[in-house]
C-alpha positions as CSV (number, residue, x, y, z in Angstrom):
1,X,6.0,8.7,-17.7
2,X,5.2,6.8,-15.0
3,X,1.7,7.0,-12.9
4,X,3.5,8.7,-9.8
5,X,4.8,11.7,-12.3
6,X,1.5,11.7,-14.0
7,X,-0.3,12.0,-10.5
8,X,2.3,15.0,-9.8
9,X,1.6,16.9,-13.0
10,X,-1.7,16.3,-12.3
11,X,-1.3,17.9,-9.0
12,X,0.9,20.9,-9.7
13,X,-1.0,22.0,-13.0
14,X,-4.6,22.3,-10.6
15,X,-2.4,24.1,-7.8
16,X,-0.9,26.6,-9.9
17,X,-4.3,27.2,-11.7
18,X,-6.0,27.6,-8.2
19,X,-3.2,29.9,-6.9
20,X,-3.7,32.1,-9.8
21,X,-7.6,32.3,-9.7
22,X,-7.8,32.7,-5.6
23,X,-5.2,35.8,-5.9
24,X,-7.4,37.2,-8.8
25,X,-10.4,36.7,-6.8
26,X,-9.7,38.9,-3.9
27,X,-10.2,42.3,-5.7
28,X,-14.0,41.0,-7.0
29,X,-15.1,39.8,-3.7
30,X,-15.2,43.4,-2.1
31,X,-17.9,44.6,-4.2
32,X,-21.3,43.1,-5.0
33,X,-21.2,41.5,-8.4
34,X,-23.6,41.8,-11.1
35,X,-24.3,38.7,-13.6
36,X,-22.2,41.0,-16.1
37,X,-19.5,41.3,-14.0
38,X,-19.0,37.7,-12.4
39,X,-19.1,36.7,-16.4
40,X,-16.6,39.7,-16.5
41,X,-14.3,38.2,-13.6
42,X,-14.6,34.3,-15.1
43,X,-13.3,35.4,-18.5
44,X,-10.5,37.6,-16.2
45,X,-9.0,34.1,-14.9
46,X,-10.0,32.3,-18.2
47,X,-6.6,32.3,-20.0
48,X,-5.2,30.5,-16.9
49,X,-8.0,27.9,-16.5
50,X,-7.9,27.4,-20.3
51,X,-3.8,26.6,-20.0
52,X,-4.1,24.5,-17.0
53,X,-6.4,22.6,-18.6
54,X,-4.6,21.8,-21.9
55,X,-1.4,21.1,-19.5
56,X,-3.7,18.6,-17.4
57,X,-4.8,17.0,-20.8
58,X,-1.6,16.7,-22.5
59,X,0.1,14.9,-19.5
60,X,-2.6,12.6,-19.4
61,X,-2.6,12.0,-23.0
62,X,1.3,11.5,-22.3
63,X,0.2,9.1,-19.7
64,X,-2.0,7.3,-20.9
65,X,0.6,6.7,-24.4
66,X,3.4,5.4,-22.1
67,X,1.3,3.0,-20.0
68,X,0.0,1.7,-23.6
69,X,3.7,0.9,-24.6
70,X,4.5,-0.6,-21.5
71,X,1.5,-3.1,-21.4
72,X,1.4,-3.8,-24.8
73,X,4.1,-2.6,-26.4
74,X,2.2,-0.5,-29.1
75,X,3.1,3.3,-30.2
76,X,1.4,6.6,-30.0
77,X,-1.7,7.3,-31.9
78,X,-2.5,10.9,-33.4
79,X,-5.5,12.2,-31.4
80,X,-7.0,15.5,-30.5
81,X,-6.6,16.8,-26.8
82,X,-9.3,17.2,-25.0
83,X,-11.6,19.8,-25.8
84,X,-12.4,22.9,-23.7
85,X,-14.6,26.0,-23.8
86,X,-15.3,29.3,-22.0
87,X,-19.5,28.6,-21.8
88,X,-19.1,25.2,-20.3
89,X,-16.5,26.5,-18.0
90,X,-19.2,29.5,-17.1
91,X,-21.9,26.5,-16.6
92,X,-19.5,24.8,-13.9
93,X,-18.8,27.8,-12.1
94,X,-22.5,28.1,-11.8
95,X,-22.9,26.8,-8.3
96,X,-20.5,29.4,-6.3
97,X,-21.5,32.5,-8.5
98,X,-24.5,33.7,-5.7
99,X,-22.1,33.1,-2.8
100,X,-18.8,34.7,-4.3
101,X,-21.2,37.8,-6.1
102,X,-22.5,39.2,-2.5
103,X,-20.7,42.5,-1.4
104,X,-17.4,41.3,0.9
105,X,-18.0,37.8,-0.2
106,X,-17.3,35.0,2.8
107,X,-13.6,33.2,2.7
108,X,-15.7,30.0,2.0
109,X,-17.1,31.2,-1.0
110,X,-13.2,31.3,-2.2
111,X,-12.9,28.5,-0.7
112,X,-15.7,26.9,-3.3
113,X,-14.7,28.5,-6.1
114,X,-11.5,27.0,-5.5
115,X,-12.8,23.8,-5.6
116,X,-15.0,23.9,-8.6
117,X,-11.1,25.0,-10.3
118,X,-9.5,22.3,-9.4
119,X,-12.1,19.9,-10.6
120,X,-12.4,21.6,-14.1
121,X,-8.5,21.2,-14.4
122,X,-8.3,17.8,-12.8
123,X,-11.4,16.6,-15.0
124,X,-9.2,17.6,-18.4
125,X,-6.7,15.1,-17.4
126,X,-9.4,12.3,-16.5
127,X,-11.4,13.1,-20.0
128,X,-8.0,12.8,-22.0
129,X,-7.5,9.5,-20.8
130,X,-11.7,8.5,-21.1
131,X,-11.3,10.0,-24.4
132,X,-8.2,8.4,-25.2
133,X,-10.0,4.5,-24.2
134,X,-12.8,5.1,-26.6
135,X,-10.7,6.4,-29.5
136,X,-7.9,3.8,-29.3
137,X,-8.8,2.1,-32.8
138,X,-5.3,0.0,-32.9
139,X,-6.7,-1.3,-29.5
140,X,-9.9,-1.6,-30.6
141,X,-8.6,-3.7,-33.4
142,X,-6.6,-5.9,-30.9
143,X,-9.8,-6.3,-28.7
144,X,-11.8,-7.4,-31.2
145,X,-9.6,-9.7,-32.7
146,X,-9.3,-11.4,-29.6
147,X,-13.2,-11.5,-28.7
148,X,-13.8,-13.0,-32.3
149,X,-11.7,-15.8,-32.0
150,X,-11.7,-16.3,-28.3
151,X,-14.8,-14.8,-26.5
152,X,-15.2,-17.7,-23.8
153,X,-11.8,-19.4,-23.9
154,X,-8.3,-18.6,-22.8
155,X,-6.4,-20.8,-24.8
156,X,-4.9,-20.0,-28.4
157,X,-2.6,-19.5,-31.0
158,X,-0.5,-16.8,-29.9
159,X,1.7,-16.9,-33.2
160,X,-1.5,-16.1,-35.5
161,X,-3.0,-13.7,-32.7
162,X,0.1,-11.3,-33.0
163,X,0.4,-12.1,-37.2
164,X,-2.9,-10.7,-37.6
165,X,-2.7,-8.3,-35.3
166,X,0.2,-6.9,-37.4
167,X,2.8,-7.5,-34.4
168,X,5.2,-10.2,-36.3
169,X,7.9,-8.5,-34.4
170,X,7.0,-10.4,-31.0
171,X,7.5,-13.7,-30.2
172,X,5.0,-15.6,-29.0
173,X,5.6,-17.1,-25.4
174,X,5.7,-20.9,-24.7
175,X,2.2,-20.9,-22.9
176,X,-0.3,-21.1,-25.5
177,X,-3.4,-20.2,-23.0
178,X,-4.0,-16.7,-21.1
179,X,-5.7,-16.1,-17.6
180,X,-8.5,-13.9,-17.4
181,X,-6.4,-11.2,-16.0
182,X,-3.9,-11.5,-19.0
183,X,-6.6,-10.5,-22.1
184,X,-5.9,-7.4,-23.7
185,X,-8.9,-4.7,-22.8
186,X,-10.2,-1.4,-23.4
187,X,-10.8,0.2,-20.3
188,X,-9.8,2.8,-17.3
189,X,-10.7,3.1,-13.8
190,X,-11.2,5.7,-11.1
191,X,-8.6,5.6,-8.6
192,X,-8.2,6.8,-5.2
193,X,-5.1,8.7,-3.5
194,X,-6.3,8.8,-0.2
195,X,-5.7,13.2,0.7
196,X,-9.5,13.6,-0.9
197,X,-11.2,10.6,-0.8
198,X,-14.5,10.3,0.7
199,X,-17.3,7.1,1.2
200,X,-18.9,8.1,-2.7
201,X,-15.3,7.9,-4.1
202,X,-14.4,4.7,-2.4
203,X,-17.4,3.3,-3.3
204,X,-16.7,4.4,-7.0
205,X,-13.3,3.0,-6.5
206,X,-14.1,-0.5,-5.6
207,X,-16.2,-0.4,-8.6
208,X,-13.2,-1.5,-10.3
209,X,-12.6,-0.9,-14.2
210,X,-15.1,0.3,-17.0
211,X,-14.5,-1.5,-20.0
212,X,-15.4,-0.5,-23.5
213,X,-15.5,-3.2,-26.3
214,X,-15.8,-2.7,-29.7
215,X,-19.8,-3.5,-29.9
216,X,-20.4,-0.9,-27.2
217,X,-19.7,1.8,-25.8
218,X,-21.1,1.5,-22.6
219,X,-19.4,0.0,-19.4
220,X,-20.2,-3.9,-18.7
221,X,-20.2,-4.9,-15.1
222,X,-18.1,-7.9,-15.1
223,X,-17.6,-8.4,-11.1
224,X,-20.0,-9.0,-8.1
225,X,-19.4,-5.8,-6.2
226,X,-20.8,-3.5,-9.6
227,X,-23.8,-5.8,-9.7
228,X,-24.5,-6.0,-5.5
229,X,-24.0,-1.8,-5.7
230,X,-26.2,-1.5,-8.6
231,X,-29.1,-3.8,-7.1
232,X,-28.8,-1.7,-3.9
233,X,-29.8,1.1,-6.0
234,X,-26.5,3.1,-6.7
235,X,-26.1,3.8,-10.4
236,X,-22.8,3.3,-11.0
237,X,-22.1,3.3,-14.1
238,X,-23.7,7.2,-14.5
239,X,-21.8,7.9,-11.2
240,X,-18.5,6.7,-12.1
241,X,-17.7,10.4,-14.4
242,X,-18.8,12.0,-11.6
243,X,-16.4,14.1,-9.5
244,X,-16.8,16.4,-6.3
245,X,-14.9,19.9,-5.8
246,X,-11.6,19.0,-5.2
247,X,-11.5,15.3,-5.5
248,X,-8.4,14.2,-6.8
249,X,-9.7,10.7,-7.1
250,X,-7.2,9.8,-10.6
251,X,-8.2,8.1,-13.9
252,X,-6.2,5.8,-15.3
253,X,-6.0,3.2,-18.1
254,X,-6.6,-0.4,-18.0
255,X,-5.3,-2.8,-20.7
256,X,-4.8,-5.4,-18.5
257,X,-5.8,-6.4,-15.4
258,X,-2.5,-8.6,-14.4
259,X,0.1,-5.3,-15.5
260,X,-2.7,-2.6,-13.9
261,X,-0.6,-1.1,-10.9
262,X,-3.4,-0.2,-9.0
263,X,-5.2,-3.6,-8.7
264,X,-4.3,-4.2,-5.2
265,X,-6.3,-1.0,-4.1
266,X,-9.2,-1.7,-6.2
267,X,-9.5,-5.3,-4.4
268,X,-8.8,-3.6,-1.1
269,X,-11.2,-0.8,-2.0
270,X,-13.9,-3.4,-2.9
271,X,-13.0,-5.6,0.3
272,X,-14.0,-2.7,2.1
273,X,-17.0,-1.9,0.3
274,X,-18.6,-5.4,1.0
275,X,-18.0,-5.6,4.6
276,X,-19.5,-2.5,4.7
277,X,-22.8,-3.8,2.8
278,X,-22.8,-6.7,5.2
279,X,-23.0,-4.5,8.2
280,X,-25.9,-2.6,6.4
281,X,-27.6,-5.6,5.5
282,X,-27.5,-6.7,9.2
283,X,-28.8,-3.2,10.1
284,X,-31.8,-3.1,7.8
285,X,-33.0,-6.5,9.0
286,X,-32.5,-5.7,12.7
287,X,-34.4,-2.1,12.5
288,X,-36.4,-2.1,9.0
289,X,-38.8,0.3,10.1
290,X,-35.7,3.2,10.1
291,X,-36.5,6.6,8.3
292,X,-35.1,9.7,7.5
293,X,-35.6,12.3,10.5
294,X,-35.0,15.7,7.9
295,X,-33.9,16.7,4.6
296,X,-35.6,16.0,1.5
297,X,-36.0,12.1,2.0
298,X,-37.8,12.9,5.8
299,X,-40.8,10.2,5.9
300,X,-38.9,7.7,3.6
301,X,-36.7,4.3,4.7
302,X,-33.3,4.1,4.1
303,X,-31.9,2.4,1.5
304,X,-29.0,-0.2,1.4
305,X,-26.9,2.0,-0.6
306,X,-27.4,5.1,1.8
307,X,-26.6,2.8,4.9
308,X,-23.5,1.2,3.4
309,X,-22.3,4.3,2.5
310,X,-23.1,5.9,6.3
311,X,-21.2,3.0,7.8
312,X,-18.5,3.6,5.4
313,X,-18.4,7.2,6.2
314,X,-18.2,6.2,9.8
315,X,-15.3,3.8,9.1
316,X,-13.3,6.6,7.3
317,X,-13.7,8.9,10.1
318,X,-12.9,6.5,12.4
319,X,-9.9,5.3,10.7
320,X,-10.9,1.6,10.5
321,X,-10.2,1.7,6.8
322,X,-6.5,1.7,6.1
323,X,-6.2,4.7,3.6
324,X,-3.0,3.0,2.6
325,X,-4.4,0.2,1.2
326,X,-6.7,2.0,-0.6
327,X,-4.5,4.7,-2.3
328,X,-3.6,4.2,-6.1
329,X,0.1,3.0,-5.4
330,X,-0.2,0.9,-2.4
331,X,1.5,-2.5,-3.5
C-alpha cells in the first residue's frame, strides 16, 4: 500500500461514516433531546462509527506494515488493532450534545457533530500507526542495536550490524559509514494535506518527527524548530496527538529520514514556521507593550507563540504560503 492509497482509505472510510451518521441525525434533531435519548441516538449510529473505525485502523496497520518492508525490508508483526469503545466515543461526542439536543436543532450543530465523526474515525487510523511505533519490538531491537554500538558515530560494520540483527540475508553495501538521515528509527510524524490545514496544524507539522527509542517513550526534540517552538511557550510534544474536528492532518511512520516521502514538506512546513517567528519576534520588540483587547487572556501580553501563529494565520489566508509545498506528497 502506498501513502496515496492509505490517504484515500483514510478518506472514504471517515466519508461514509459521516454520510451515514448526518442522514441518521435528521429524524433526532426535530425534537428536543433528553440526556437519555442523545445516549439513545449515539448508540443508534454506533455500529457504523465502531466499523469505520476498525476499517480506518486496519488500513493504517496495513500502512504502516508496507512502508516497514519498503524501508527496511522487515515483515509483518502480529499486533492488536486499535482499540475502541462506546463510553469514550460518548465522551467525544460531548461537546455538540447541548447544540444538537435543542428542539429543531441548527444545521451547524450537524455540521459539528460531523466533525467530531470524522475525527473519531480519522484518529483510529493515526492511533494504529502511534500504536504500531511503540509496539514494534523487531524495530526496537534494531534501534537499539544500533544506539549501543554507534550512539554518536556514523561509521560501522555493516556486515556484523545485519548478522546480529538476524538479517544475514542482506548484503552489506560498500560504504561502511551512514549519514544522519540514513539511521534506522522508531518514529511517525503528523502530516499535512493541505484541504484542512490550519496555522496549529502547520505549526505541528514543521514539528517534524517524534521519535521513540528504546529507553523512552517519550518524543526527543532533535531539531531547532521543536526547541525555538517550545521556548516560545507551545508545548509541542502534548500538542502533537492533538487533532481538531475535521482535520485530516495524516500520521505516518518514520524509519528513516532519507526514505521518508514527506520530508520535503516537513522542511518547507518548518521554513515557514521560522519566518513566521522572525516576523513575530520583530513585532514584539517594535510594540512590546501589545495586549489582548477580549477573551479570556484581555489584560495580558501576547506571547511569541500566539503572534507567530497570528502571522501564520494571516499568511494562510492570504495565500503567501504555497499549500503545495506543504501537503504530504509535494516532491
Amino acid at each position: 500500500m502506498t501513502e496515496e492509497e492509505y490517504d484515500l482509505e483514510q478518506k472514504a472510510i471517515a466519508a461514509a461514516a459521516l454520510l451515514y451518521v448526518l442522514r441518521r441525525s435528521s429524524m433526532f434533531r426535530r425534537k428536543k433531546l433528553t440526556p437519555e435519548e442523545w445516549v439513545q441516538f449515539l448508540g443508534d449510529v454506533w455500529p457504523a462509527v465502531r466499523g469505520a473505525r476498525s476499517d480506518a485502523a486496519f488500513s493504517a496497520r496495513r500502512f504502516y506494515d508496507a512502508e516497514r518492508l519498503r524501508v527496511l525490508g522487515l515483515d509483518k508483526f502480529p499486533l492488536d488493532l486499535q482499540p475502541t469503545n462506546f463510553q469514550t466515543f460518548v465522551q467525544n461526542m460531548e461537546p455538540v450534545r447541548v447544540r444538537f439536543s435543542q428542539k429543531d436543532a441548527p444545521e451547524a450543530s450537524a455540521t459539528q457533530l460531523g466533525g467530531l465523526v470524522v475525527r473519531e474515525v480519522r484518529n483510529a487510523g493515526r492511533g494504529q500507526i502511534i500504536r504500531s511505533v511503540k509496539e514494534d519490538e523487531p524495530l526496537d531491537n534494531l534501534v537499539s542495536l544500533q544506539e549501543r554500538d554507534h550512539p554518536e558515530k556514523h561509521e560501522f560494520d555493516q556486515a556484523k550490524f545485519l548478522e546480529e540483527a538476524g538479517r544475514e540475508d542482506l548484503k552489506p553495501s560498500e560504504i561502511d559509514s551512514i549519514d544522519p538521515a540514513d539511521r534506522i528509527v522508531r518514529g511517525w510524524a503528523r502530516v499535512a494535506t493541505g484541504l484542512e490545514t490550519c496555522e496549529w496544524c502547520l505549526m505541528l507539522v514543521s514539528r517534524g518527527p517524534v521519535y521513540l527509542t528504546a529507553k523512552s517513550a517519550g518524543s526527543r526534540l532533535t531539531d531547532d524548530t521543536a526547541l525555538r517552538m517550545d521556548a516560545a511557550g507551545t508545548d509541542t510534544t502534548a500538542a502533537i496527538k492533538q487533532w481538531h474536528p475535521n482535520c485530516d492532518c495524516k500520521v505516518v511512520p518514520v524509519f528513516k529520514i532519507s526514505k521518508w516521502k514527506d520530508r520535503h514538506a516537513w522542511k518547507n512546513a518548518e521554513d515557514a514556521w521560522i519566518s513566521a517567528q522572525l516576523e513575530a519576534i520583530d513585532l514584539q520588540e517594535k510594540e512590546p507593550d501589545r495586549v489582548h483587547k477580549r477573551g479570556k487572556n484581555k489584560g495580558k501580553p501576547f506571547t511569541l507563540a500566539e503572534d507567530t501563529l497570528n502571522i501564520l494565520r494571516d499568511r494562510l489566508k492570504r495565500g503567501e504560503v504555497s499549500m503545495k509545498k506543504l501537503t504530504g506528497l509535494a516532491g
